[in-house]
C-alpha positions in Angstrom: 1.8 14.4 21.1 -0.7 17.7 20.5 -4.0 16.9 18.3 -2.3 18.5 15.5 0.2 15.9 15.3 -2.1 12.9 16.1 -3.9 14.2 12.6 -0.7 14.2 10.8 0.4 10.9 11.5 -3.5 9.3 11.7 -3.6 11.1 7.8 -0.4 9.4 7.8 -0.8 6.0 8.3 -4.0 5.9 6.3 -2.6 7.6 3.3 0.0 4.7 3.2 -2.0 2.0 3.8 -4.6 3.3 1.2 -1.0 3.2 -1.3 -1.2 -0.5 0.0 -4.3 -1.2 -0.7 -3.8 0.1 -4.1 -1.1 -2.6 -4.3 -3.0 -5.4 -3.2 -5.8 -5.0 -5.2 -3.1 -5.8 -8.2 -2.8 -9.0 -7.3 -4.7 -11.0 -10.3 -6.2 -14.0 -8.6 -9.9 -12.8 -7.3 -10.8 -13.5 -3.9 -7.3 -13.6 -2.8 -7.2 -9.5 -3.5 -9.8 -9.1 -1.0 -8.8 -10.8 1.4 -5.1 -8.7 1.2 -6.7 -5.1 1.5 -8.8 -6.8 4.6 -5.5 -7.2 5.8 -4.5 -3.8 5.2 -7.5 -2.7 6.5 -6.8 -4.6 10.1 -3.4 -3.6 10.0 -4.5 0.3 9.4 -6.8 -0.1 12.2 -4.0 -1.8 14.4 -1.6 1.4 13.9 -4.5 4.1 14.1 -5.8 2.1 17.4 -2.2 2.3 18.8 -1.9 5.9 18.0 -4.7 7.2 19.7 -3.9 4.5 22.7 -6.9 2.6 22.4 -7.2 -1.3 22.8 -7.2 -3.3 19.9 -7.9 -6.5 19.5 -7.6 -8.5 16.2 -11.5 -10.2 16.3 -12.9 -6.6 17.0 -10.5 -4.7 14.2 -12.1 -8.0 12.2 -15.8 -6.6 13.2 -15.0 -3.3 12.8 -13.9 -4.1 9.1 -16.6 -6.0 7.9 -19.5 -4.4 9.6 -18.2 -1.3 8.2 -16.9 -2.0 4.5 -19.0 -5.4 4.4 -18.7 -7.6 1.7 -18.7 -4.1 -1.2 -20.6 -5.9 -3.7 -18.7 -3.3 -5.7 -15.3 -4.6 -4.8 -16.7 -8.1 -5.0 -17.7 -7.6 -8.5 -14.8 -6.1 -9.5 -12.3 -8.9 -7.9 -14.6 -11.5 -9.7 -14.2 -10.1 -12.6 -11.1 -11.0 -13.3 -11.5 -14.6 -13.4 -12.8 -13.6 -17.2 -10.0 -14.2 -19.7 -8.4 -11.4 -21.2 -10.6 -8.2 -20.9 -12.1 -9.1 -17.3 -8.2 -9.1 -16.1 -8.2 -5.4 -17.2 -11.6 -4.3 -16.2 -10.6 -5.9 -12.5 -6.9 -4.3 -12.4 -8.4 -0.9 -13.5 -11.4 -1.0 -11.2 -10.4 -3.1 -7.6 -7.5 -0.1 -6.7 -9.8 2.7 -7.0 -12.5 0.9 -4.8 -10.3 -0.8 -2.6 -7.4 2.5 -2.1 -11.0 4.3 -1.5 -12.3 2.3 0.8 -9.7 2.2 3.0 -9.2 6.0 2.9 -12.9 5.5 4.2 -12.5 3.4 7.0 -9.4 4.9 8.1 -11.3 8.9 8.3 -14.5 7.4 9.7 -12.1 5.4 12.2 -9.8 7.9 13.0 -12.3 10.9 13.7 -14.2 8.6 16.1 -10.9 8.1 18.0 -10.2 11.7 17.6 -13.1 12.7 19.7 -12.2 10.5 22.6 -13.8 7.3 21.2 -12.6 3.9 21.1 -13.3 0.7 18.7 -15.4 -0.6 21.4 -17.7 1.9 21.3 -17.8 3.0 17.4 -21.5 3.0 16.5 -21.4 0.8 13.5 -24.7 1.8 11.7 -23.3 5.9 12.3 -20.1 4.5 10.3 -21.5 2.9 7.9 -22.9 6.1 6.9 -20.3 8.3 7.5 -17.8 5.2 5.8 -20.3 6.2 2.5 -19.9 9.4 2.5 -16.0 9.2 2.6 -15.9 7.3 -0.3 -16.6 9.8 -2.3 -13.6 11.7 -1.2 -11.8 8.6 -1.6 -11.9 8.0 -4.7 -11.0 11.2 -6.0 -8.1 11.2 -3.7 -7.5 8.0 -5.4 -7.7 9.1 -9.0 -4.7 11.6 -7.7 -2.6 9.1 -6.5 -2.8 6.8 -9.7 -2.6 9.9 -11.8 1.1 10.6 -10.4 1.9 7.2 -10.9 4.2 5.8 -13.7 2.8 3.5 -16.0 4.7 0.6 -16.6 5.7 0.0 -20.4 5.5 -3.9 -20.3 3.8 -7.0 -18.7 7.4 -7.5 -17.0 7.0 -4.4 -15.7 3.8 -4.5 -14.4 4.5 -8.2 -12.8 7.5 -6.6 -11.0 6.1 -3.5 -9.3 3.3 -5.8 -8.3 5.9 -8.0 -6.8 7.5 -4.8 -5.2 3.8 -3.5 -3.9 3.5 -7.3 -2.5 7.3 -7.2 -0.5 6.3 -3.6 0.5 3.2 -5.5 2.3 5.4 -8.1 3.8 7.8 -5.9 4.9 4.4 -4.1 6.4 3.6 -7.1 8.2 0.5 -7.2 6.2 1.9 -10.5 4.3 3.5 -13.6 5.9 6.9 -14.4 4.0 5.0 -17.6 3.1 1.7 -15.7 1.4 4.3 -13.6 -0.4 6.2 -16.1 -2.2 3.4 -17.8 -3.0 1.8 -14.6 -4.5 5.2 -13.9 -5.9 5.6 -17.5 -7.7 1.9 -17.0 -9.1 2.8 -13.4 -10.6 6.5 -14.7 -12.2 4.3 -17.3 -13.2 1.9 -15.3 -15.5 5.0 -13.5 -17.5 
């Protein structure tokens, strides 16, 4: 495969796993949202890893994550704030996709250009990442704002239960969600209609 198409299908994989993340980040209960897009996260770094045919190893994709993205007291705050009746729900749903989709845009470009240049995820100088993680952000949220701005919004809370449910199955199907962890997630969500 030439470097051209080693881009491609890095820009690939983390443009659909920053659509995931967009997905998980929906899911209403806090905590339980971060812990999905860390999920995506690893599994982003799993596919990037085997694209550029470096080793991966769960614990280390784990390390990699958190050293990198850490604990976003941004995406914290925002997954919190949904335990708040009413408007906290809505400031959390409008908030936690933009952070989480652009986070993981970040991790996957800091990630991928590291690999790109020969590196692997056992050698990825965390505190250079970190920085460079930063500076993507930026670029990941506008690339963000795109994305949800081409999305339809859905007329109802119906609706909006149901493409979360189909964001969820698209995770499963992903092999981001257990079958178990999605019909729990699934029960909670038909729950709240």
């Amino acid at each position: 495969m030439s470097k051209e198409e080693k881009q491609s299908k890095a820009s690939e994989i983390i443009k659909n796993h920053v659509g995931f993340s967009l997905g998980a980040a929906l899911i209403p209960f806090p905590g339980v949202d971060l812990l999905a897009v860390s999920g995506v996260q690893l599994n982003m770094l799993r596919q990037l890893a085997k694209l550029y045919n470096v080793s991966f190893f769960d614990h280390l994709g784990k390390t990699v994550v958190s050293a990198i993205v850490g604990g976003s007291a941004a995406r914290l705050g925002a997954s919190l704030v949904k335990a708040i009746p009413g408007v906290g729900t809505i400031i959390g749903e409008l908030s936690m996709p933009i952070l989480s989709g652009a986070s993981t845009w970040a991790l996957g470009r800091t990630v991928a250009n590291h690999l790109e240049r020969g590196g692997t995820l056992e050698d990825l100088d965390l505190t250079k990442a970190r920085k460079t993680y930063e500076t993507e952000m930026e670029e990941g949220k506008k690339m963000v704002q795109e994305m949800k701005q081409n999305e339809p919004a859905p007329q109802s809370e119906s609706d909006a239960a149901i493409d979360k449910i189909k964001k969820l199955s698209d995770m499963k199907d992903a092999g981001i969600l257990s079958e178990e962890e999605f019909k729990q997630l699934k029960e909670r969500l038909l729950g709240q209609i």
